[in-house]
C-alpha positions as CSV (number, residue, x, y, z in Angstrom):
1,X,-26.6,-10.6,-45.4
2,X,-25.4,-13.1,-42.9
3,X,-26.4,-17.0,-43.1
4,X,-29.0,-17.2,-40.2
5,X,-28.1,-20.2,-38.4
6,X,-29.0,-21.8,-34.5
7,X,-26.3,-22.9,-32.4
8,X,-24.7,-23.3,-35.6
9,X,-26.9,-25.7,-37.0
10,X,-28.9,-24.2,-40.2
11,X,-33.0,-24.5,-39.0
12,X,-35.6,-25.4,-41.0
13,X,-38.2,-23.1,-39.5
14,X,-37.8,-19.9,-41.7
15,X,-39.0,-17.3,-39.1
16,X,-36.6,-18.6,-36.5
17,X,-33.8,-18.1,-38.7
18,X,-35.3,-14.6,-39.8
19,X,-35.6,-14.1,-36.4
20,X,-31.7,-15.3,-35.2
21,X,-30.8,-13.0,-38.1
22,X,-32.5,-10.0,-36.9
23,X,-31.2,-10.7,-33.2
24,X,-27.4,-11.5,-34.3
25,X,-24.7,-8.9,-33.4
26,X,-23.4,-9.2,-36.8
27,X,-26.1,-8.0,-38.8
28,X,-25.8,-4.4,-40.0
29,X,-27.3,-2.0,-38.0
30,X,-28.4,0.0,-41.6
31,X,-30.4,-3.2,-42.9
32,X,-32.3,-3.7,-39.7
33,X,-33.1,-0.4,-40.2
34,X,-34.3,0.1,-43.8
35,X,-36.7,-3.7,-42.2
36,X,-38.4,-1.8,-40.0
37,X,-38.6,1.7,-41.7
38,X,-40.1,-0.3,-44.7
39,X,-43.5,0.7,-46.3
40,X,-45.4,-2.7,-45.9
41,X,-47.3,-0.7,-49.5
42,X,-43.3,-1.0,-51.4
43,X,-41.8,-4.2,-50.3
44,X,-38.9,-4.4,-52.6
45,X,-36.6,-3.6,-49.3
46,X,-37.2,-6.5,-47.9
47,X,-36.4,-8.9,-50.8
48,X,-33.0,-9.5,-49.9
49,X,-33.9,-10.6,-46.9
50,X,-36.5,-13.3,-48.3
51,X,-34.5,-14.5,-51.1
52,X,-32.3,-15.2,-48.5
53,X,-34.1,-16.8,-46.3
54,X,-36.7,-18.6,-48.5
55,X,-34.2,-19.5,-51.4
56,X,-35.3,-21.2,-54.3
57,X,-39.2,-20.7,-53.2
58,X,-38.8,-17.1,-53.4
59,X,-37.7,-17.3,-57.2
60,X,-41.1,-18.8,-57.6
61,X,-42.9,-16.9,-55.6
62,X,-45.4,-14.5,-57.6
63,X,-45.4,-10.3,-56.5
64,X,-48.3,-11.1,-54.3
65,X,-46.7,-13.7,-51.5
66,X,-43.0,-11.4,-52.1
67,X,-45.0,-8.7,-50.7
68,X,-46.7,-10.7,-47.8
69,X,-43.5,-12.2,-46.6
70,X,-42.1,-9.1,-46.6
71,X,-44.5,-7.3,-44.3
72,X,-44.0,-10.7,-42.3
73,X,-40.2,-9.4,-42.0
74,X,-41.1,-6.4,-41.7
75,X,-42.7,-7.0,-38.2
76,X,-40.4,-9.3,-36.9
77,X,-37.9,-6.5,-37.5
78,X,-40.0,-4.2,-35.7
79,X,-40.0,-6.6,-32.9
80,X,-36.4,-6.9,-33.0
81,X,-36.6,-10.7,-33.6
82,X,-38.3,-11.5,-30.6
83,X,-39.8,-14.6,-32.0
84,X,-39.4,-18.0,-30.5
85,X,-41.6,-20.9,-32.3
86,X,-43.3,-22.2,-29.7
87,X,-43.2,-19.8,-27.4
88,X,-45.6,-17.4,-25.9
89,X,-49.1,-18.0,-27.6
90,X,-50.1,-15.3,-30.2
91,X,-53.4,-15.0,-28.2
92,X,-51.9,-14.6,-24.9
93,X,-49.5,-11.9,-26.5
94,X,-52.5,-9.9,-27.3
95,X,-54.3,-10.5,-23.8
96,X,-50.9,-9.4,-22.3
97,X,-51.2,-6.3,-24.4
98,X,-55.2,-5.6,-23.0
99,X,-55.9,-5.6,-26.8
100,X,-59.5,-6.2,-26.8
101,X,-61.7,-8.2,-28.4
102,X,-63.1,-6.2,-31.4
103,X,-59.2,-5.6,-32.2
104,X,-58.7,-9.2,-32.1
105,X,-61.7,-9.2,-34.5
106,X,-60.5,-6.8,-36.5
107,X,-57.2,-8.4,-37.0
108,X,-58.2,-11.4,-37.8
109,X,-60.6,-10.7,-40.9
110,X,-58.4,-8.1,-42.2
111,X,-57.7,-8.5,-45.7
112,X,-54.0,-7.9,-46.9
113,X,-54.5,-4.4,-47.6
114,X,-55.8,-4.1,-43.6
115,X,-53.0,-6.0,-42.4
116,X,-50.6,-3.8,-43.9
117,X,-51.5,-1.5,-41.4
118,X,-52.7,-2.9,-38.8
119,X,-49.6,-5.2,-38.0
120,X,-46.9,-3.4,-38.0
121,X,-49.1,-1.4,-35.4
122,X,-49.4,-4.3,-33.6
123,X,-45.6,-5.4,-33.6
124,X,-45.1,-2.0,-32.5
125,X,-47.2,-2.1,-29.3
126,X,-46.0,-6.0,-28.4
127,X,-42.7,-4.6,-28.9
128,X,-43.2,-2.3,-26.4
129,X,-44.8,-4.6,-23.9
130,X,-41.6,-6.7,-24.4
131,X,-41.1,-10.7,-24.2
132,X,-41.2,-13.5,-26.7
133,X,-43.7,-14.8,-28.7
134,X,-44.5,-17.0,-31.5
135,X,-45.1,-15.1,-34.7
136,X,-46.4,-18.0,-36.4
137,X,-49.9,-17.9,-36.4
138,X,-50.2,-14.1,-37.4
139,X,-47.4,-15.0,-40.3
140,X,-49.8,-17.8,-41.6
141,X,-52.8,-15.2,-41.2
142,X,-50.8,-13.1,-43.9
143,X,-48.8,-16.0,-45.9
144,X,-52.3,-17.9,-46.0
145,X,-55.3,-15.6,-45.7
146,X,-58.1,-17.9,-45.9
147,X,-57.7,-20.4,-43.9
148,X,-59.7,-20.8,-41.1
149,X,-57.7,-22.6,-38.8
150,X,-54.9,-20.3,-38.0
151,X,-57.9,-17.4,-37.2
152,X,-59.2,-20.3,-34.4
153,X,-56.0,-21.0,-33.2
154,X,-55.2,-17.4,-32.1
155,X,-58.9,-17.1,-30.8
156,X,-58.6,-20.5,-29.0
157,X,-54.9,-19.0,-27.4
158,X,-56.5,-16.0,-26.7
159,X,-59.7,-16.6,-24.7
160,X,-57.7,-18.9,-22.6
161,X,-55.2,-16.7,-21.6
162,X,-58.0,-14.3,-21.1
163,X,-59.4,-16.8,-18.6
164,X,-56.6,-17.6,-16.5
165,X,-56.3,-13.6,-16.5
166,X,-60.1,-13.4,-15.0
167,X,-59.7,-16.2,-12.4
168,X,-56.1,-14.7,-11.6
169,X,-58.2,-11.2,-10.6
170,X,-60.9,-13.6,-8.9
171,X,-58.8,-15.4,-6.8
């Protein structure tokens, strides 16, 4: 695997690096593959990739978070890295999308087992809606699973963009 690097410059921000990675030319067409034909259920693909990118953390790092990183990577590959940190609101991603509001439920008190299939679903359809957006909040809804603050944050982002979508049809 290639060193994921910005403008040359090594980033601290792990899924913007992922991310540059997936998007770079020079990556290999076969492990951009095997990323997004991965079973989120057998992970072991994508360990290459997180060792990589999350070094000496991810030879800490117990089965349990290996396996939620890699279904992390294993959107943003089915994406095809299109991931900017703070870019397009997670929330207004999914009003973009029309996913509804008992989706958005759904999705956010999914356990890990849920989210294994539900995301990759999910990457797939805001794939093919196209454009940017910032992955972080639904990465921290897997990497971190009980915290409350990341679920608020995509329901703040979404009912505002759902908003400005009602006063747009209004107006």
């Amino acid at each position: 695997m290639s060193n994921a690097t910005t403008a040359g410059v090594k980033t601290p921000d792990v899924l913007q690096r992922i991310s540059d990675w997936l998007k770079n030319p020079k990556t290999s067409t076969g492990e951009l593959a095997a990323l997004r034909r991965m079973d989120p259920e057998q992970p072991e693909i994508a360990y290459p990739a997180i060792y990589q990118f999350l070094g000496e953390n991810a030879h800490t790092a117990g089965p349990e978070h290996l396996a939620r990183w890699a279904l992390v990577i294993h959107c943003l590959a089915l994406v095809r890295g299109q991931h900017q940190s703070g870019g397009r609101k997670f929330g207004a991603a999914l009003v973009d999308i029309n996913y509804g509001e008992l989706r958005t439920q759904m999705l956010l008190r999914a356990d890990f087992a849920l989210q294994r299939d539900l995301y990759p679903r999910l990457a797939r359809r805001l794939h093919a809606n196209g454009g940017v957006t910032d992955w972080w909040p639904l990465a921290n809804l897997v990497l971190h699973q009980e915290s409350q603050k990341f679920r608020e944050q995509i329901v703040r982002d979404y009912l505002s963009a759902e908003s400005k979508v009602k006063a747009q049809k209004s107006a």
